[in-house]
N, C-alpha and C positions, 0 to 999 in steps of 0.2 A: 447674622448668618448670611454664606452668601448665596445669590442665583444664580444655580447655571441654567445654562439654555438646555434646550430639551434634547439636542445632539450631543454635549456634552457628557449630560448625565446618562444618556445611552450607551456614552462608550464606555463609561466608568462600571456599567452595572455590565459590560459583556466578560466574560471570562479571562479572555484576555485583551489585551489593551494596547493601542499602539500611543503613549503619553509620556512625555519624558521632561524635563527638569530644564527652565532657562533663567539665566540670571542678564539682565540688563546694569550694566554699571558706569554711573555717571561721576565721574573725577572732579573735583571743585573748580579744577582747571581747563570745565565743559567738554574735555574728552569722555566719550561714550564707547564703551567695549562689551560686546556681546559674549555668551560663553553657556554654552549646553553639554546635558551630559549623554546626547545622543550621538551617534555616530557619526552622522552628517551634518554639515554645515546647514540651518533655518535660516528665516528671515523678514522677519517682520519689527514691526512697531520704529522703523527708520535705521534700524542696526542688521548688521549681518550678528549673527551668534554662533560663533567657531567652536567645532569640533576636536577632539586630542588634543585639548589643551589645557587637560591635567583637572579639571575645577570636578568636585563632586560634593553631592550635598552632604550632610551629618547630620545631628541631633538639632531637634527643634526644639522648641519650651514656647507656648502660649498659653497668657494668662486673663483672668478676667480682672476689669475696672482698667486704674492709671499704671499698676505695676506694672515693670521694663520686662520683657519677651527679649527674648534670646532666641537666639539660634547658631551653627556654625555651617559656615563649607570649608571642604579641604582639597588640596590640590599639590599637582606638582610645579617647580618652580622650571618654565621653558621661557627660551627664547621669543616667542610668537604669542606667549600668554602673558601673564603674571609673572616680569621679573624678579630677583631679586634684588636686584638694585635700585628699583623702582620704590618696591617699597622698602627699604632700609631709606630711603629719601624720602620717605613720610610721602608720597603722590597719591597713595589712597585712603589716608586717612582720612576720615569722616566721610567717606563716597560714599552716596543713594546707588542701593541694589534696589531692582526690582525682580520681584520672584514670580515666577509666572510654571503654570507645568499647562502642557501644549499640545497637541495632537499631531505630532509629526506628519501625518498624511494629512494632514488639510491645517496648516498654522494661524489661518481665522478663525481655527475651535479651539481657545485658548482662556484662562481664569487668570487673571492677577490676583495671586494669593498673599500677597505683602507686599510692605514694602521698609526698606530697613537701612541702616549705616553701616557702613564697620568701625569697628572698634579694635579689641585689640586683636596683634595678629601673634600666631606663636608659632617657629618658625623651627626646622632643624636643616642640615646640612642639604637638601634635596626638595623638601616640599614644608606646607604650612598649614596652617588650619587660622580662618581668620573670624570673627565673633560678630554677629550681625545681630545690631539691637532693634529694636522695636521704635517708633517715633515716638513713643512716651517716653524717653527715655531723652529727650530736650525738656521735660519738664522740669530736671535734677541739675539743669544747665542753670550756673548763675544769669543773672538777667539785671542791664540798668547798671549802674556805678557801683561801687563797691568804697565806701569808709575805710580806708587807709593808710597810714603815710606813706608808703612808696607811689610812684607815679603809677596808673594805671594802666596805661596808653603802652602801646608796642612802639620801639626805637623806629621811625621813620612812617608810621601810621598817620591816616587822615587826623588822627587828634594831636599826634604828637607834633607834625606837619615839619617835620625836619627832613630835608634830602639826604638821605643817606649816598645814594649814589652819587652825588656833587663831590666835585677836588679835596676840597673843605673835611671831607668825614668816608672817605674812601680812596684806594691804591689796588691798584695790580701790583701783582709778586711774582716773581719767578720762584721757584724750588731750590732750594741749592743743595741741601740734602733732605733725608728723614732718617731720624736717631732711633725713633721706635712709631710703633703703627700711632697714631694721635699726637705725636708730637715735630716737630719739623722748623727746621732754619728756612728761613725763605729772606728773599733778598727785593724788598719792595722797592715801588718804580721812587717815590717822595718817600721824604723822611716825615716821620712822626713819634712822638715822645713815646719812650719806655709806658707797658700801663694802657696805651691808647683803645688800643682796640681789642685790651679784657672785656667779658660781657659783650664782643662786638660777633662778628658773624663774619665765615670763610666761605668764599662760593668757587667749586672748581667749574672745569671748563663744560661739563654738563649741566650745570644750571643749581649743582645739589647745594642745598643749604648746610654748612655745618657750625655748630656754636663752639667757638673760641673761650677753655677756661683759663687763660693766661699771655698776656704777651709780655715779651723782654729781650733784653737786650742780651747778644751772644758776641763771642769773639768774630763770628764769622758773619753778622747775618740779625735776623730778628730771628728770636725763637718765639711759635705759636705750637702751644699745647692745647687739643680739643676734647671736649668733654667725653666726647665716642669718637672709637678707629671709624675711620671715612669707611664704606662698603666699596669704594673704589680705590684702591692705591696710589698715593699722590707720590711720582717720582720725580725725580731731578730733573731739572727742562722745565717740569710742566706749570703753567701759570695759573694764577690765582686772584681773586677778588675779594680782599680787605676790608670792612666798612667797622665804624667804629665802635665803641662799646658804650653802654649806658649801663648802672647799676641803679638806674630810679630813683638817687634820692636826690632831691630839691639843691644840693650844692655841685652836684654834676651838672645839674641841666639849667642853674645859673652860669657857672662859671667855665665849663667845658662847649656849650652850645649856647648860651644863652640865651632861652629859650624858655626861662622861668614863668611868660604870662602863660604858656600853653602846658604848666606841669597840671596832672592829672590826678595828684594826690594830694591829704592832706597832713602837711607835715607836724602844726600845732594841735593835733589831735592828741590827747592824755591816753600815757602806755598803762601798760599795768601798775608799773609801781607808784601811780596818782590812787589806782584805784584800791589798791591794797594799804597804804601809807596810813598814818595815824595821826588827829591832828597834833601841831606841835605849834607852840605859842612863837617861838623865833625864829617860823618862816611865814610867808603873805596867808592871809586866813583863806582857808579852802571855805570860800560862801558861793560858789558855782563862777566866781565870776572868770576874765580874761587869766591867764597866767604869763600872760605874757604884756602889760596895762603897764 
């Protein structure tokens, strides 16, 4: 339960009330942005918290013990707020809200009432409503290595320890055209083989990450096809950042980077069909041991 100060809970028990709704939101990429649903611009706890800019609460859900808490806000998608193209770039995924309701006449008479993520966001042509969990809700979060054969590790991560950005495993591109929204001829600065940078990753001139589900070779140019239309439209002119593709398993990351002592997965691990199999006398006897001896 929590306490409030004794000014607080006096303003809550007057009739009416001057208390209004602030959300503090911190980006993984340490950008902090404020956002009230009061008329005027507050300011406390190291943020300004901007006014008319679309953000409003919804429905809450709090629970008792480890279960995940929900809640949502919704809002409209401006300029000066929450863009759209921000987040279709993934930039607030997994951001710490803090939720705070305030006393606009005096913003040191103030309660932190949560504190939460976002998660998903559901969006229409104008505005969104985005889902804010509860921090129980990193309990449901894998944790520690995972038993696999594919590599674990992300393509250029502290474990994978591969530069992606080096000569070696990346090119800028010019545009040369686009066929359809996610797919596009581009005309990179190096050559590199048909295939390369499948599974690799396209960065336009704003920084946005997009995943590459195919590279090949065209009359005119490399053709790259992406998994999703960009939220920006990539035109002709415009350049681009190439890095290469990994598909995780252990013959990519010998032979393509090789890079095999730092794979993160295990590829002599028994699939299903060891475990479902039947013994059979004219193959190596299943007595737990090596299968590969």
């Amino acid at each position: 339960m929590r306490a409030l100060s004794p000014i607080f809970a006096a303003a809550l028990n007057t009739g009416a009330t001057t208390l209004c709704h602030c959300w503090r939101l911190t980006r993984r990429d340490g950008l902090v942005m404020g956002f009230t649903d009061h008329d005027c611009d507050l300011s406390f706890a190291g943020a300004i918290f901007h006014a008319a800019t679309g953000l409003d609460a919804a429905q809450a859900e709090t629970t008792v013990g480890l279960a995940v808490g929900s809640g949502d806000v919704q809002g409209v998608l401006v300029d000066d707020g929450l863009r759209d193209v921000d987040l279709e770039a993934g930039l607030y995924d997994d951001a710490s809200v803090e939720i705070w309701i305030v006393d606009w006449t005096d913003v040191g008479n103030r309660v932190l009432m949560d504190i939460a993520t976002i998660g998903e966001v559901r969006r229409t042509e104008f505005s969104f409503v985005a889902e804010l969990r509860s921090l129980a809700h990193r309990f449901d979060e894998d944790q520690g290595r995972q038993f696999q054969r594919g590599c674990s590790a992300n393509p250029g991560d502290d474990a994978c320890k591969i530069a992606l950005d080096g000569p070696l495993w990346s090119t800028g591109a010019a545009v040369a055209r686009v066929e359809r929204p996610g797919s596009l001829i581009v005309t990179p600065d190096a050559v590199f083989s048909p295939d390369f940078f499948t599974n690799g990753s396209l960065a336009d001139a704003g920084g946005a990450m997009l995943a590459i589900k195919l590279h090949e070779r065209a009359a005119d140019g490399d053709r790259i096809v992406l998994w999703s239309a960009p939220s920006v439209a990539l035109a002709p002119g415009m350049r681009v950042t190439l890095r290469a593709g990994c598909d995780r398993s252990p013959e990519t990351c010998r032979v393509k980077f090789d890079n095999i002592v730092n794979f993160r997965g295990f590829p002599h691990m028994p699939g299903n069909d060891v475990v479902v199999s039947c013994p059979n006398g004219a193959l190596a006897p299943m007595d737990g041991g090596s299968l590969f001896r």
